[in-house]
VOPAGU-2260 file (C-alpha; in pm, 1 decimal, decimal comma):
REM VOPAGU-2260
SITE   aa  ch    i         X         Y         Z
SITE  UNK   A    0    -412,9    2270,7    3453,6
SITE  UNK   A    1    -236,3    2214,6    3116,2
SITE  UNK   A    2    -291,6    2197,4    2731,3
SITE  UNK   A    3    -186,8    1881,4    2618,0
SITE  UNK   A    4    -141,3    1692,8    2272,5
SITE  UNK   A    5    -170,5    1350,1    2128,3
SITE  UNK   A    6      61,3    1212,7    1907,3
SITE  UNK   A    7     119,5     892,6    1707,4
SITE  UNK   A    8     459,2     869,9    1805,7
SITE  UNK   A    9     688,9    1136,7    1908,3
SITE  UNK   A   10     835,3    1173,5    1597,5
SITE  UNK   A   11     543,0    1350,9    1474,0
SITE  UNK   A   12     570,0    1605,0    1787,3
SITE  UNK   A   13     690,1    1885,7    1571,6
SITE  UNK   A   14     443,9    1864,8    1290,3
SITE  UNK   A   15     158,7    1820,1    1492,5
SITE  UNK   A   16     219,4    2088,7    1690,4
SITE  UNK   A   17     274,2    2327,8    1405,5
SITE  UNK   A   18    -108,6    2233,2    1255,6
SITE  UNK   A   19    -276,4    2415,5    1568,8
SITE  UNK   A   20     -19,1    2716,4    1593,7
SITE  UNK   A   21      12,7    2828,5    1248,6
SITE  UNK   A   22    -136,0    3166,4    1119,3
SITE  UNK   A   23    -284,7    3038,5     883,6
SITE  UNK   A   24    -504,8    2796,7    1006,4
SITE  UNK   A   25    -558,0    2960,4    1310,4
SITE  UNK   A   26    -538,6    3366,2    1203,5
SITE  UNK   A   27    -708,5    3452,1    1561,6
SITE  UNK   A   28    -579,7    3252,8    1786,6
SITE  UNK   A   29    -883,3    3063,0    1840,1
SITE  UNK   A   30    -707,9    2690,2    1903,6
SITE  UNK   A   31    -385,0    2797,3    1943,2
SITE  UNK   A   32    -211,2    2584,0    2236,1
SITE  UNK   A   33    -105,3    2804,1    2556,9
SITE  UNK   A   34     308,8    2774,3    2589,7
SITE  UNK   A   35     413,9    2471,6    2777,8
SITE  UNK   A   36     168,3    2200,8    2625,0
SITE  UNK   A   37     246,7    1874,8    2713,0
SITE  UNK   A   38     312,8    1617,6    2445,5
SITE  UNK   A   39     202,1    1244,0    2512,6
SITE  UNK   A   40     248,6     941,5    2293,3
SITE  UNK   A   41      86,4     642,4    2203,6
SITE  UNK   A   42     410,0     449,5    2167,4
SITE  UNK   A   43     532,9     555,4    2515,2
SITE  UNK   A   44     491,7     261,0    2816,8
SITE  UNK   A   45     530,1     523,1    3070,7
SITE  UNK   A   46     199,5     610,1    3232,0
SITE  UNK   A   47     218,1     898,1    3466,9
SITE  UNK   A   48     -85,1    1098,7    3654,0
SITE  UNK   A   49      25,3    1457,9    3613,2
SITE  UNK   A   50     227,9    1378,5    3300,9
SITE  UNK   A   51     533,0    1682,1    3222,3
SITE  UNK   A   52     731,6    1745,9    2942,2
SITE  UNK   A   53    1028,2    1616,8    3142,3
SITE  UNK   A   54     925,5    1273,0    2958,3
SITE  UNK   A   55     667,3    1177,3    2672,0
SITE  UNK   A   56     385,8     944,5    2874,7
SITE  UNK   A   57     118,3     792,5    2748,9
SITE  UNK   A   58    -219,5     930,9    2688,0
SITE  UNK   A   59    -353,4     592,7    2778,9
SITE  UNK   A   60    -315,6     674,2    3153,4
SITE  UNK   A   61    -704,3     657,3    3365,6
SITE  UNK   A   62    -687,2    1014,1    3408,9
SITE  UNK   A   63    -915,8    1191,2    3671,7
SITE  UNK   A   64   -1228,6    1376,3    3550,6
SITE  UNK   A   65   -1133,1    1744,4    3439,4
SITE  UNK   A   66    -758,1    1693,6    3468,5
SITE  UNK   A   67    -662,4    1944,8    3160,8
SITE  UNK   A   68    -743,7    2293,7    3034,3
SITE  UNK   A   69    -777,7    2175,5    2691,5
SITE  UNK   A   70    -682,6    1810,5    2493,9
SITE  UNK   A   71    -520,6    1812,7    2099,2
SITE  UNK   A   72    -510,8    1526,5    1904,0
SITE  UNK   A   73    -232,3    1552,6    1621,8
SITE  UNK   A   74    -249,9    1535,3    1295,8
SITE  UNK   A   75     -44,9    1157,1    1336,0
SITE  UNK   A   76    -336,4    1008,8    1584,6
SITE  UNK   A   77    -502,4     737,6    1409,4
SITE  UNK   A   78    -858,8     814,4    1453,9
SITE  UNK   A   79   -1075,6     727,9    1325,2
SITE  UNK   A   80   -1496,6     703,2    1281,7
SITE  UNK   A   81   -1596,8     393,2    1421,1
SITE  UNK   A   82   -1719,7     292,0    1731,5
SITE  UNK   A   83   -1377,9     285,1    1868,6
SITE  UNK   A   84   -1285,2     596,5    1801,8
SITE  UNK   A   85   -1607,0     754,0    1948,7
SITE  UNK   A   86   -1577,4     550,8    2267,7
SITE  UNK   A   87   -1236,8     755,3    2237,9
SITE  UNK   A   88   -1329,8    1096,0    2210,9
SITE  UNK   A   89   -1616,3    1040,3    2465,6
SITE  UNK   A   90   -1371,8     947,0    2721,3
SITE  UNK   A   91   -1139,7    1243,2    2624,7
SITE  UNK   A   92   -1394,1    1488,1    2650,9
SITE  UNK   A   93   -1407,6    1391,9    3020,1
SITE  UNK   A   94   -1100,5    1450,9    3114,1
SITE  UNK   A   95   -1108,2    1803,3    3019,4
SITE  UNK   A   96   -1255,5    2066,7    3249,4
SITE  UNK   A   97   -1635,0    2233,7    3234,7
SITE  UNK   A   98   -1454,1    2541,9    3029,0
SITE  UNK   A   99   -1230,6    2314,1    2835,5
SITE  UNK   A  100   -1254,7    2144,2    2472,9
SITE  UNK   A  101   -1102,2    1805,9    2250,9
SITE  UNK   A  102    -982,6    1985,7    1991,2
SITE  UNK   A  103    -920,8    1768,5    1657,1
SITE  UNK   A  104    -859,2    1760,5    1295,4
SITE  UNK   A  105   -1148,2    1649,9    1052,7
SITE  UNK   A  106   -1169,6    1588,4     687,4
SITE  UNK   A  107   -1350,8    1707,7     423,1
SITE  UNK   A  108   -1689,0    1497,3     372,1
SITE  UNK   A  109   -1549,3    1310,7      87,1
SITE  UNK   A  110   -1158,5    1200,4     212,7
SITE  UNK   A  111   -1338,8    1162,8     553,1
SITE  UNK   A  112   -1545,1     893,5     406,7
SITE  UNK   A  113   -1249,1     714,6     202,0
SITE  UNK   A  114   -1031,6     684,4     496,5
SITE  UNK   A  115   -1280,9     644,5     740,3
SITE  UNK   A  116   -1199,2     922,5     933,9
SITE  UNK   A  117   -1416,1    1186,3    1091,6
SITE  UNK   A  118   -1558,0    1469,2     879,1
SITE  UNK   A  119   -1762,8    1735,2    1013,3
SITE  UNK   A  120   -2136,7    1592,8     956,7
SITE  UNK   A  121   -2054,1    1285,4    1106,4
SITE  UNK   A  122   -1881,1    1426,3    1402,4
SITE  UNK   A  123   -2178,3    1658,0    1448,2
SITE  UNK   A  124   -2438,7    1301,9    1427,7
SITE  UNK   A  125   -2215,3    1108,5    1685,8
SITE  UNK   A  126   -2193,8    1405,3    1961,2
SITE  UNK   A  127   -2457,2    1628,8    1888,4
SITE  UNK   A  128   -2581,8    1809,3    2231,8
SITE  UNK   A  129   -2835,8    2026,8    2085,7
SITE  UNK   A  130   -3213,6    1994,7    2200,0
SITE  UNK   A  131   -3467,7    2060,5    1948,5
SITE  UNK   A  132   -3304,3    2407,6    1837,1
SITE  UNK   A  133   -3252,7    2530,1    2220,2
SITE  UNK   A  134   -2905,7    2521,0    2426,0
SITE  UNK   A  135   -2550,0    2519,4    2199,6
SITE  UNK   A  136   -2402,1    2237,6    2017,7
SITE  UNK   A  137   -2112,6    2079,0    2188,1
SITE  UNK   A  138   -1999,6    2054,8    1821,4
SITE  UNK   A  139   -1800,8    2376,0    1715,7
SITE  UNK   A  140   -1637,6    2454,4    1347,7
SITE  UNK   A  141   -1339,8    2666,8    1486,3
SITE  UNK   A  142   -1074,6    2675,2    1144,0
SITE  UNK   A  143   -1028,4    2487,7     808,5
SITE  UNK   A  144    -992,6    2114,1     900,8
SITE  UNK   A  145   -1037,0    2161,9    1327,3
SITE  UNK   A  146   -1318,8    2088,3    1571,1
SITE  UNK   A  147   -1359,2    2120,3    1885,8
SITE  UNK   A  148   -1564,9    1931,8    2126,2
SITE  UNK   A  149   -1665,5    1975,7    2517,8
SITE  UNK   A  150   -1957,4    1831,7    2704,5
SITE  UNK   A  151   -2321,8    2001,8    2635,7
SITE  UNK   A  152   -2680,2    1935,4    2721,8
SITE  UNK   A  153   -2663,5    1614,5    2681,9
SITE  UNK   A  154   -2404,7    1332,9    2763,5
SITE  UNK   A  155   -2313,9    1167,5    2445,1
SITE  UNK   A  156   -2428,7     809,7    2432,2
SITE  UNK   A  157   -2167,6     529,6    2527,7
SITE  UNK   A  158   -2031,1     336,4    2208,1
SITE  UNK   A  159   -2035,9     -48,7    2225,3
SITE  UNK   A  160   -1636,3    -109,4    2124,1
SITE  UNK   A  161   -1366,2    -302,1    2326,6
SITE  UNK   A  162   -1225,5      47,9    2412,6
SITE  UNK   A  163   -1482,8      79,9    2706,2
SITE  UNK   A  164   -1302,8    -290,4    2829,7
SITE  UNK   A  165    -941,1    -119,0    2805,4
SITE  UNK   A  166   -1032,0      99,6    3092,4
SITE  UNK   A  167   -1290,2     -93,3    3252,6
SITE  UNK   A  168   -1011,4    -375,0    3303,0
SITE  UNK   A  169    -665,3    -202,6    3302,3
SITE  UNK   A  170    -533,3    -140,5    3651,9
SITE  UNK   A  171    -248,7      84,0    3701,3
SITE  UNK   A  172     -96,9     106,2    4057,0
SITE  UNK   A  173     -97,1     472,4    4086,2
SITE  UNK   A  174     243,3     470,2    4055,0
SITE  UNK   A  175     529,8     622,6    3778,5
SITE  UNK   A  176     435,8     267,7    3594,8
SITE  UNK   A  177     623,1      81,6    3330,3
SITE  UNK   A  178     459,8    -234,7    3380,3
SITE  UNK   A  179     510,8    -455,5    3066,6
SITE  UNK   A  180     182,3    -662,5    3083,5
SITE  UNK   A  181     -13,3    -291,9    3146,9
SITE  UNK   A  182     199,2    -180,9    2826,2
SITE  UNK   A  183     129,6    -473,8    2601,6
SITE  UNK   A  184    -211,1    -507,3    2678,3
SITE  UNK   A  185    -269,3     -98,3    2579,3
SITE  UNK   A  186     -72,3    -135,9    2292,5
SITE  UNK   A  187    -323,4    -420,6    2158,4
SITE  UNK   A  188    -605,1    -205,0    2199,5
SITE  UNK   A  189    -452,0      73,7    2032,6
SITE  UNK   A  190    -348,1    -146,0    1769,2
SITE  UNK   A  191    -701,8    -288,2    1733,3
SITE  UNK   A  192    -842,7      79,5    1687,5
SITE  UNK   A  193    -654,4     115,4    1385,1
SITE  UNK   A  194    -688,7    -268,0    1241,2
SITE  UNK   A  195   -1076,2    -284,5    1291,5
SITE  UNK   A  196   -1161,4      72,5    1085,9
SITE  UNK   A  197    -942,8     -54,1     792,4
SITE  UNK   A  198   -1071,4    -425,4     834,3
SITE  UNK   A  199   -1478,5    -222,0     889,0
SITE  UNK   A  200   -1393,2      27,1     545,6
SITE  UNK   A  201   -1294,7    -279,3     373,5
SITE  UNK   A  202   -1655,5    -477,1     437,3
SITE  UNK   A  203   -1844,1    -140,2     336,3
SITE  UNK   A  204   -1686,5     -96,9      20,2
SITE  UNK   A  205   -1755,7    -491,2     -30,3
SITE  UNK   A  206   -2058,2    -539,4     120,6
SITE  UNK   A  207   -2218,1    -199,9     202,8
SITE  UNK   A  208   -2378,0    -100,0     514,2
SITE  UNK   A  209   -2652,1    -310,0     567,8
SITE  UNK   A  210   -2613,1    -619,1     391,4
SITE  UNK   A  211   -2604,4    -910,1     693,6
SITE  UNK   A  212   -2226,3   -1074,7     668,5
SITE  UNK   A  213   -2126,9   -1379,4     889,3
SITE  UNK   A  214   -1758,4   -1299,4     983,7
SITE  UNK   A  215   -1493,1   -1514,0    1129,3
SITE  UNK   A  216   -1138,6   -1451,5    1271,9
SITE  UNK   A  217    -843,4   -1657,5    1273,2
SITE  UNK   A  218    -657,9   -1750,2    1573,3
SITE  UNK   A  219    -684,3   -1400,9    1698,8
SITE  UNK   A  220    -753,8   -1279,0    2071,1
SITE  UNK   A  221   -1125,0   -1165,2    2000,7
SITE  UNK   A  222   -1083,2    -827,6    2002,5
SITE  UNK   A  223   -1074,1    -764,8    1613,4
SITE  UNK   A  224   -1404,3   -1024,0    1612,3
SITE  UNK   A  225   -1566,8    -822,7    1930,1
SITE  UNK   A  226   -1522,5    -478,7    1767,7
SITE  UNK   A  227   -1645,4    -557,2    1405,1
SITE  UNK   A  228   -1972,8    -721,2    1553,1
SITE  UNK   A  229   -2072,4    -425,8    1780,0
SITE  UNK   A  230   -2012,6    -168,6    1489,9
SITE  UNK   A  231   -2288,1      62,2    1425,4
SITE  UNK   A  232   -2196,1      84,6    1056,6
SITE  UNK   A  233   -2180,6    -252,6     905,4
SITE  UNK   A  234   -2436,9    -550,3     972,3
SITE  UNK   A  235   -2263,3    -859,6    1131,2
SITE  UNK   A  236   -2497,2   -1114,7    1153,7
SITE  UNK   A  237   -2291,1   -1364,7    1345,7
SITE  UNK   A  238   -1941,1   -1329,3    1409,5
SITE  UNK   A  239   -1733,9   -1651,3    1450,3
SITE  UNK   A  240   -1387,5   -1662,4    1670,7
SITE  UNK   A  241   -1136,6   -1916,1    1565,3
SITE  UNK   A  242    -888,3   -2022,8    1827,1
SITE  UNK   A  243    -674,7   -2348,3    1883,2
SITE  UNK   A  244    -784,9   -2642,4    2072,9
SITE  UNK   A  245    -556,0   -2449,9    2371,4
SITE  UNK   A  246    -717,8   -2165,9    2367,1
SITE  UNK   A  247    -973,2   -1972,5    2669,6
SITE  UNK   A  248   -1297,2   -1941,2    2496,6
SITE  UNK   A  249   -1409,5   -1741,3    2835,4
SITE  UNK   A  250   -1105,5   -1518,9    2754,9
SITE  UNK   A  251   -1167,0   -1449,7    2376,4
SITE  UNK   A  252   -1527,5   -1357,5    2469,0
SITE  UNK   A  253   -1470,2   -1116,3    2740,8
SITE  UNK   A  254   -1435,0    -776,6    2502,7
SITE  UNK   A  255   -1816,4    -777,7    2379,8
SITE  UNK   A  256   -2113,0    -597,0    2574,2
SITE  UNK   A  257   -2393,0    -886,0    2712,2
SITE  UNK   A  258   -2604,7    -797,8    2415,6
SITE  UNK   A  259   -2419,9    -930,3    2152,6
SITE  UNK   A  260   -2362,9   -1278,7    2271,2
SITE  UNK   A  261   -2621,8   -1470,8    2082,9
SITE  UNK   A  262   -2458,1   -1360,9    1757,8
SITE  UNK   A  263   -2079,9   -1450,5    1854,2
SITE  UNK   A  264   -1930,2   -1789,7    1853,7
SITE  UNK   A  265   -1592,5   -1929,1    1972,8
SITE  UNK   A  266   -1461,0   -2264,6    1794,3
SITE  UNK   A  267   -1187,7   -2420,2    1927,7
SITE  UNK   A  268    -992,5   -2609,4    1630,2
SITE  UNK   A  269    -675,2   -2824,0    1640,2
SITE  UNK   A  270    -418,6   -2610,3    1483,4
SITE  UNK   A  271    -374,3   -2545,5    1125,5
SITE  UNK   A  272    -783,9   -2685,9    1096,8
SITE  UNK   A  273    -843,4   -2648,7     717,1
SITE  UNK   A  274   -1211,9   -2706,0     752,3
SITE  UNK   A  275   -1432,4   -2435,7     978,2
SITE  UNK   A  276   -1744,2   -2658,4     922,7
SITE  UNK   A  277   -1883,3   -2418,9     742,5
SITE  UNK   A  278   -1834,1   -2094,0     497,8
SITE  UNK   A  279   -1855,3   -1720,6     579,2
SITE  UNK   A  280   -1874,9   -1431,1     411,5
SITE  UNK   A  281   -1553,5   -1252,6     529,0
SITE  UNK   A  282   -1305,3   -1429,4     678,0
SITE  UNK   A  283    -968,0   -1219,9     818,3
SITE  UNK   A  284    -613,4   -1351,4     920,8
SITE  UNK   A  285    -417,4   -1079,7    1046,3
SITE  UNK   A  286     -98,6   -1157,0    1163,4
SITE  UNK   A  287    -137,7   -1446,9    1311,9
SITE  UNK   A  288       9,3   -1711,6    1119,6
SITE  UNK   A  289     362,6   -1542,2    1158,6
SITE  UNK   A  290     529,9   -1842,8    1316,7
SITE  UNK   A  291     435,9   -2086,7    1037,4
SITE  UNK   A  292     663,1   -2158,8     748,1
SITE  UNK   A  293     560,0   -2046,9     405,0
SITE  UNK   A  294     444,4   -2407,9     258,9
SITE  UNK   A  295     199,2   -2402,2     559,5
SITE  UNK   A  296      76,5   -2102,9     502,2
SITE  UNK   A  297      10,6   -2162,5     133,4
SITE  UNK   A  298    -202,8   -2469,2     210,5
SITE  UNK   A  299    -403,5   -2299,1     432,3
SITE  UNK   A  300    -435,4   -1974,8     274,1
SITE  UNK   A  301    -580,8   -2166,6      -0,8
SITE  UNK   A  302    -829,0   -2397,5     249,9
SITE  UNK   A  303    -922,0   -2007,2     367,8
SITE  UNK   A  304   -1031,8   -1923,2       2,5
SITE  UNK   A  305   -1251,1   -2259,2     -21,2
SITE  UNK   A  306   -1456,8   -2161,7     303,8
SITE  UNK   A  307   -1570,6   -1834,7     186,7
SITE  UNK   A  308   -1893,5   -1801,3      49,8
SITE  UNK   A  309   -1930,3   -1689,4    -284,3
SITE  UNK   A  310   -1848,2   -1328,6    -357,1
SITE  UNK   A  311   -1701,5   -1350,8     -15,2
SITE  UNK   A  312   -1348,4   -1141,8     113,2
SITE  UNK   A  313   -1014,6   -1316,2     293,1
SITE  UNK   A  314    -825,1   -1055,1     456,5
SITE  UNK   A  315    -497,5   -1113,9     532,0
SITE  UNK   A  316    -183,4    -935,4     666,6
SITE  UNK   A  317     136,7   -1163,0     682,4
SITE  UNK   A  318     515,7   -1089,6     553,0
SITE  UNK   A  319     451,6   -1370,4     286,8
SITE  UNK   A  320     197,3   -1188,7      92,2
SITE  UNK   A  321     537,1    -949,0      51,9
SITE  UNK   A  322     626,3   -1190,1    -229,1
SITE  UNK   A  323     429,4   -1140,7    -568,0
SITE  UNK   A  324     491,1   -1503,9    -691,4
SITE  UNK   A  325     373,3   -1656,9    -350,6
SITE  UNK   A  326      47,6   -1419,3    -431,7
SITE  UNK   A  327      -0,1   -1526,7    -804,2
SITE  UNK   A  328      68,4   -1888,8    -695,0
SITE  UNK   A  329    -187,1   -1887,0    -428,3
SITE  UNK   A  330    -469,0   -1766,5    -688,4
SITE  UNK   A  331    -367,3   -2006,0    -973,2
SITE  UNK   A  332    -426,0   -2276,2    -728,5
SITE  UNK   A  333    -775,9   -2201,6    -692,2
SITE  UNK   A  334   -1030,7   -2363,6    -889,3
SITE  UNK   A  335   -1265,0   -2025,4    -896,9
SITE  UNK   A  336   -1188,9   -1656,9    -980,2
SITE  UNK   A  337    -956,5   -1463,5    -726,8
SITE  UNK   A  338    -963,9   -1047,2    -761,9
SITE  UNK   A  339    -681,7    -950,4    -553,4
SITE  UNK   A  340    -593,0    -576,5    -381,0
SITE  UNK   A  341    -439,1    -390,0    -138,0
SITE  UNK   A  342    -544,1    -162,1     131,5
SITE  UNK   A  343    -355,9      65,3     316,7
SITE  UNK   A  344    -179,2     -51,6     671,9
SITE  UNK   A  345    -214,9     326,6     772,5
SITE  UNK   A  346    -556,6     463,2     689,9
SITE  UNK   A  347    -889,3     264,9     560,9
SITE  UNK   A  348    -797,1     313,4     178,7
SITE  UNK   A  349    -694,9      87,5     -94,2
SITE  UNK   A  350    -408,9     168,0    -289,0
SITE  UNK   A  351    -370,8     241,0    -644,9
SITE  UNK   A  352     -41,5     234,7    -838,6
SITE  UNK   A  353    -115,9     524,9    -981,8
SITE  UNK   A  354    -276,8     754,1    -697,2
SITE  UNK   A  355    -137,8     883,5    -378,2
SITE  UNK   A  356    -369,6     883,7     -72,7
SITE  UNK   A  357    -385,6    1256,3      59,8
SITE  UNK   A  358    -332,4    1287,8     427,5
SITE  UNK   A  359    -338,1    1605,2     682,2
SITE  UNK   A  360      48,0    1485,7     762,9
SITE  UNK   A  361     314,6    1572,4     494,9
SITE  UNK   A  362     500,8    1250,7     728,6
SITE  UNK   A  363     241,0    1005,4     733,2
SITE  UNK   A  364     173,3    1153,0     303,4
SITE  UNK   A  365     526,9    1003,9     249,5
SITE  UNK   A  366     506,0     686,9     482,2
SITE  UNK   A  367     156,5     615,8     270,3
SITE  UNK   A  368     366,3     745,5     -79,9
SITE  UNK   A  369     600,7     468,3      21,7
SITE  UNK   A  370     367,3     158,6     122,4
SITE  UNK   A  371     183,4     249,9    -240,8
SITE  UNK   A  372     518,0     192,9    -402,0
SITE  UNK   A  373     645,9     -99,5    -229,3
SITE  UNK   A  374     341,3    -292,7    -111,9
SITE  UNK   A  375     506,4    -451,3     219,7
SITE  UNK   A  376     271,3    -529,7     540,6
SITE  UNK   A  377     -35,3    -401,2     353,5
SITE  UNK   A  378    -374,3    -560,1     379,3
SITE  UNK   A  379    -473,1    -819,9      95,8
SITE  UNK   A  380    -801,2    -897,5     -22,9
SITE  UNK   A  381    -864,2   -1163,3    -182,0
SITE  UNK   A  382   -1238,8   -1152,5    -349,9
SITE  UNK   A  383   -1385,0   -1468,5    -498,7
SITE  UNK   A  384   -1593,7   -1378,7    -779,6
């Protein structure tokens, strides 16, 4: 059996590598990976069985039970704490052996929170194994900024997220497979895991934990809508799918568990509908009004802005919002108070002109150094006061 390691992309192979075999995070050899570890990548549409490091496959492959000695997730893997990225780990730490471990970076309590990525106590809530104060956590501290995780008394509980559909649903042939419907379909999900923490960080700092929020989704494909209702830390009340007149309502709905029906809705609208019949509290158009040209999108941006509830949030990510003057115009056309900001495309943070986001990654530092200064593809909220 082999090590192997998790990377965003395999441009990051080097770095990530270096976090678990340096001296000095790792001064006895606790973590460090056994020569030969086998790099896999999230970009890659190669899905392989008994991957080698004769080509970088994907780790999205339906492994077998026990298949490796011991699995690393880079410093570059997006992962973060929500429910996807639990129903993530939980599958990972199955496809390590009885004596094997996931071993990952986490935060300090503080930057965990701000990015919503895993620090150590919330780690230790998700996965804890202990009984009363017999048997050993499955939860162990090994160096400055690593855990480790492997399977204890207790099976950790199975997250509701649209992860569990991914390989539920997915069917590979067994095959060296390149498939490009297999490959666009795991590249959604993966996607998703990353879009629905930022999109889930952004309601907390707005709306906190608990506070019920009706939600609603643009003329997306229902995953976004299907993760953000089953999270376990925010309160969706009812969460509303907006698709055109076309569009599979049977097909949008498929990602969430049975439980969660009553309180998710699909409305089927002719396009470019500037009335949802009624307002929400959060409302979020990520890319999906790429095709339209930009005097559309101003029009309905601003019929977006007049179905939020007050002190409600429009999320958007588009190339338009690019433009400064398109955003100033947009709020001066409003007849009510428009706070505008930006959130990171990368990690669940906003950005301030004046303050760099930290990260583990001296790569991903720069990449977030660089979307601070020039603003493109970020995530705009638009808050009406």
């Amino acid at each position: 059996m082999a090590d192997i390691l998790i990377h965003k992309s395999a441009k990051y192979i080097e770095e990530d590598l270096d976090y678990y075999c340096s001296d000095i995070r790792d001064k006895h050899n606790m973590i460090k990976p056994k020569d030969g570890i086998i790099s896999l990548s999230c970009d890659s549409n190669l899905y392989k069985a008994s991957p080698t490091n004769s080509d970088i496959c994907s780790p999205y492959y339906p492994f077998a039970h026990g298949s490796f000695d011991r699995i690393y997730l880079g410093i570059s893997f997006p992962l973060f704490a929500n429910n996807w990225g639990a129903a993530f780990l939980r599958h990972l730490m199955y496809l390590v052996n009885t004596d094997g471990a996931v071993i990952l970076p986490v935060y300090a309590e503080r930057q965990g929170v701000e990015k919503n990525y895993w620090s150590r106590s919330s780690l230790e809530v998700m996965f804890q194994s202990r009984q009363k104060w017999w048997g050993m956590s499955n939860i162990w501290a090994e160096n400055d900024g690593v855990m480790s995780m492997r399977i204890g008394k207790k099976e950790p509980p199975k997250q509701n997220s649209t992860f569990n559909y991914l390989f539920d649903n997915v069917s590979f042939d067994g095959t060296n497979n390149s498939d490009e419907t297999i490959a666009s379909e795991i590249n959604r999900h993966h996607c998703n895991g990353t879009i629905s923490a930022i999109v889930e960080q952004i309601i907390i700092n707005f709306f906190g934990r608990t506070r019920p929020v009706t939600f609603c989704d643009i003329k997306g494909s229902g995953l976004l809508t299907s993760e953000i209702l089953m999270s376990d830390y925010i309160n969706i009340k009812h969460a509303t799918q907006h698709i055109d007149e076309n569009g599979d309502v049977n097909d949008v709905k498929k990602y969430i568990s049975n439980n969660f029906e009553k309180n998710f809705s699909v409305n089927s609208y002719p396009n470019f509908s500037l009335d949802l019949g009624k307002k929400f509290d959060v409302i979020t158009i990520i890319d999906s009004l790429n095709d339209c040209a930009d005097l559309d999108k101003s029009k309905y941006y601003n019929a977006m802005l007049n179905n939020l509830n007050d002190k409600g949030i429009l999320i958007v990510r588009d190339k338009v919002f690019n433009d400064d003057v398109f955003i100033e115009d947009l709020i001066k056309n409003v007849s009510f108070t428009i706070e505008h900001s930006q959130y990171s495309s990368i990690v669940a943070t906003k950005h301030n002109n004046k303050t760099d986001i930290a990260h583990y990654s001296d790569i991903i530092f720069n990449e977030l150094q660089t979307e601070n200064k020039e603003r493109n593809n970020v995530f705009n909220i638009l808050y009406k006061k």
